[in-house]
N, C-alpha and C positions, 0 to 999 in steps of 0.2 A: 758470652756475647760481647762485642765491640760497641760501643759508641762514640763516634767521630766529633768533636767540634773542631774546626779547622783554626789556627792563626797567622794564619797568614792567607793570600790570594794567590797561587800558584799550581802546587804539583798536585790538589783534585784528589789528594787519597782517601778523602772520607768517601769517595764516591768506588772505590777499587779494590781489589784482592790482593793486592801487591805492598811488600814491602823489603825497602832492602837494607843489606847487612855491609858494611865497607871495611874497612883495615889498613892501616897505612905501614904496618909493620908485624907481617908483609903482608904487602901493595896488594888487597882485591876490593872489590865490589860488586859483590851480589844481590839480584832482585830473584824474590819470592814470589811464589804464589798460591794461593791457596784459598779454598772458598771460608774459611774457617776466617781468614784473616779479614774479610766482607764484614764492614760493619751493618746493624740492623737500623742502625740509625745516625745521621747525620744532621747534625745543627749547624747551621750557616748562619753565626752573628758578623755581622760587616764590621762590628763594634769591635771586635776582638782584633782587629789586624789596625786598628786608627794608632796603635803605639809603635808599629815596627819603624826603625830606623827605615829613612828613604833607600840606601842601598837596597836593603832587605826588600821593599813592597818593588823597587825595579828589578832586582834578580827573580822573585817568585812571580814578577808577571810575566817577565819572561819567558820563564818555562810554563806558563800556560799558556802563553802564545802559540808558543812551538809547539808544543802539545796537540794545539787545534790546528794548528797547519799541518803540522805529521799525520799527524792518525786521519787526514780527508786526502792523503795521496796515499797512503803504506799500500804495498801489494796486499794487504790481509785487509782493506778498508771492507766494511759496512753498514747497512742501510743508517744504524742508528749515530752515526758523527757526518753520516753527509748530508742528513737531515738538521743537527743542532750546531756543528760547529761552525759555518761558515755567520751565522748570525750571533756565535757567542763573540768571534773573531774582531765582527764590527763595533762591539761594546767594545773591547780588550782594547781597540786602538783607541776608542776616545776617552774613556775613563780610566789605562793607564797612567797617561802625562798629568793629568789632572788629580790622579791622589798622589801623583809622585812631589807635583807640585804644592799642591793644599792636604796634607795628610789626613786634614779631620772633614773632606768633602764627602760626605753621607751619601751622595748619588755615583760618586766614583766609587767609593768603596764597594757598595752594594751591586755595579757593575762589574767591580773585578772578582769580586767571590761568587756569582755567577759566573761569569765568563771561566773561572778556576774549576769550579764543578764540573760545568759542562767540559772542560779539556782533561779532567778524571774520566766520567764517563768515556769520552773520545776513547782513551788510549787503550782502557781496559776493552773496551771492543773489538779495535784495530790493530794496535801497535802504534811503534814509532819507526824512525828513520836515523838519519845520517846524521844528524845535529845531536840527539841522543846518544847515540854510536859512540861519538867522540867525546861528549862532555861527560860519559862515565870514565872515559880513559879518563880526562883531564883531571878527574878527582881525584884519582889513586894516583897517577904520575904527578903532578904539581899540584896535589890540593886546591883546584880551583872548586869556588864554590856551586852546585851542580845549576842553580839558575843564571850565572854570571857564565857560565861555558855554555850555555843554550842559546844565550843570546849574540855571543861571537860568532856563531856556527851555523845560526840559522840563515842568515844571508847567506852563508857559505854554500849551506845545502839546496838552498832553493837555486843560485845558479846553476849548481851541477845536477840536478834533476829538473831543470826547467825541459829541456828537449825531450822526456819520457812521459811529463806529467802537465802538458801547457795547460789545456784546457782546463784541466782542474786548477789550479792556480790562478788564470784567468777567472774563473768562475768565484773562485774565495774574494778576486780584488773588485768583483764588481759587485759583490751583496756587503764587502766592508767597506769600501768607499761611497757605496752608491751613489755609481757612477756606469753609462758607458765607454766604450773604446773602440777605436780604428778597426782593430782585431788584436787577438792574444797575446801578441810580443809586446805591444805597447801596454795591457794589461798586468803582466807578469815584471815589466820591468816598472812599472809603479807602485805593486806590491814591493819587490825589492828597495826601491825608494824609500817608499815609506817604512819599512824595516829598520835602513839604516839612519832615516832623520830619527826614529823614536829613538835607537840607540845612542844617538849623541843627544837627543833631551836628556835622557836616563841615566848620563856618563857614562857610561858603558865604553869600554878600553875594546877598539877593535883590531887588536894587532896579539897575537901570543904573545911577543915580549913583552910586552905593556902589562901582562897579568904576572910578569914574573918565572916565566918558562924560558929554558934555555934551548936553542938551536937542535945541542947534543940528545934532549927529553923528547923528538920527536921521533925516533924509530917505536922508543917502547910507549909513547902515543898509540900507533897506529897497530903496534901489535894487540895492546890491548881494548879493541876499538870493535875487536867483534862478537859482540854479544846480540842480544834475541831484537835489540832495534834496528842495529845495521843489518839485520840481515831481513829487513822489511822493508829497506828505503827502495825506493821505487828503480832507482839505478843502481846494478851492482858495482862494485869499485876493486878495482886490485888495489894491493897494498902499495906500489911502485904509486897507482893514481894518487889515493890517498896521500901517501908521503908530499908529491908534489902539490898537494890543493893545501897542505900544512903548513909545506917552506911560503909558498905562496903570502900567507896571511902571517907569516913571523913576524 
């Protein structure tokens, strides 16, 4: 039997079946699954992530951001992440910047290790999408690190699934800002706003080349881009679109 304590606030795996295997030589990355791999128990000390280097707590919150944004649009969404994530979502954005800022803040921390749970839960129920999709390629092609590629990517995906998926997205930006809106567009494009201000709190590098990826790295980006998230994201992509939404952000 498995037992889970997490260290860091991010990728939720003490709550999941999933684990994966990578390689850089040669270039794969594989996720597992298995009920075997289900831990029976998870311990959530908020204490245990107060030492990661700042990089570190902004790349894994990251990927639980997107995480709970993913898994509340994937075509395989339900009932159990449309019900927790839109409200773990609202923690995520204000207890991010705040333990990014004060590492040893007990109420962020404890915010983001929730908010990481619950984006575990999420994904093992639903899937993920298109910011996944890519930020596993990213690993094996340029070794980026997997929550540092989720965070380039997730504005990226919310634009090109905003027309399939408004409502929903609407719906995340007004139980996480609690707030109303005009209607949807104005919703959805303050969701993306606020996406991309947390990224520049977070330093977060939004351009590929900034991470160190070269121009010629994105055919086999996109080749290798289609595994079991991309093929959830709410909007399908050819690889010609793909390619273009890549050069796009170089």
């Amino acid at each position: 039997p498995v037992v889970a304590m997490p260290t860091t606030a991010g990728t939720g795996a003490e709550a999941t079946r999933n684990a994966v295997i990578s390689s850089y030589d040669p270039p794969f990355k594989k996720s597992l699954r298995d009920d075997r791999i289900m831990p029976i128990l998870a311990v959530i000390d908020p204490e245990l992530t107060v030492s990661n280097p700042r990089h570190v707590t902004a790349a894994a919150g990251m990927d639980a951001i997107t995480q709970l944004i993913e898994s509340f649009v994937t075509v395989r969404r339900r009932p159990i992440p449309q019900a927790l994530a839109p409200q773990a979502l609202q923690i995520a954005f204000r207890c991010l910047p705040q333990a990014f800022a004060e590492p040893t803040n007990q109420t962020a921390r404890e915010g983001m290790a929730f908010a990481a749970l619950v984006s575990g839960i999420s994904l093992a129920n639903s899937g993920l999408g298109l910011a996944h999709g890519v930020a596993a390629s990213l690993g094996v092609v340029a070794r980026v690190p997997h929550g540092l590629a989720c965070a380039l990517m997730l504005p990226v995906a919310l634009e090109v699934n905003r027309t399939v998926c408004r409502s929903e997205l609407a719906h995340l930006a007004k139980v996480a800002f609690e707030r109303n809106f005009a209607n949807d567009d104005e919703a959805v494009d303050q969701l993306i706003s606020e996406v991309r201000d947390l990224q520049a709190k977070l330093e977060i590098p939004d351009r590929l080349s900034k991470l160190g990826i070269q121009r010629d790295n994105i055919p086999a980006i996109v080749r290798g881009s289609h595994g079991s998230s991309m093929s959830g994201n709410p909007r399908q992509l050819t690889d010609d679109e793909l390619f273009r939404i890549l050069e796009a952000i170089f």
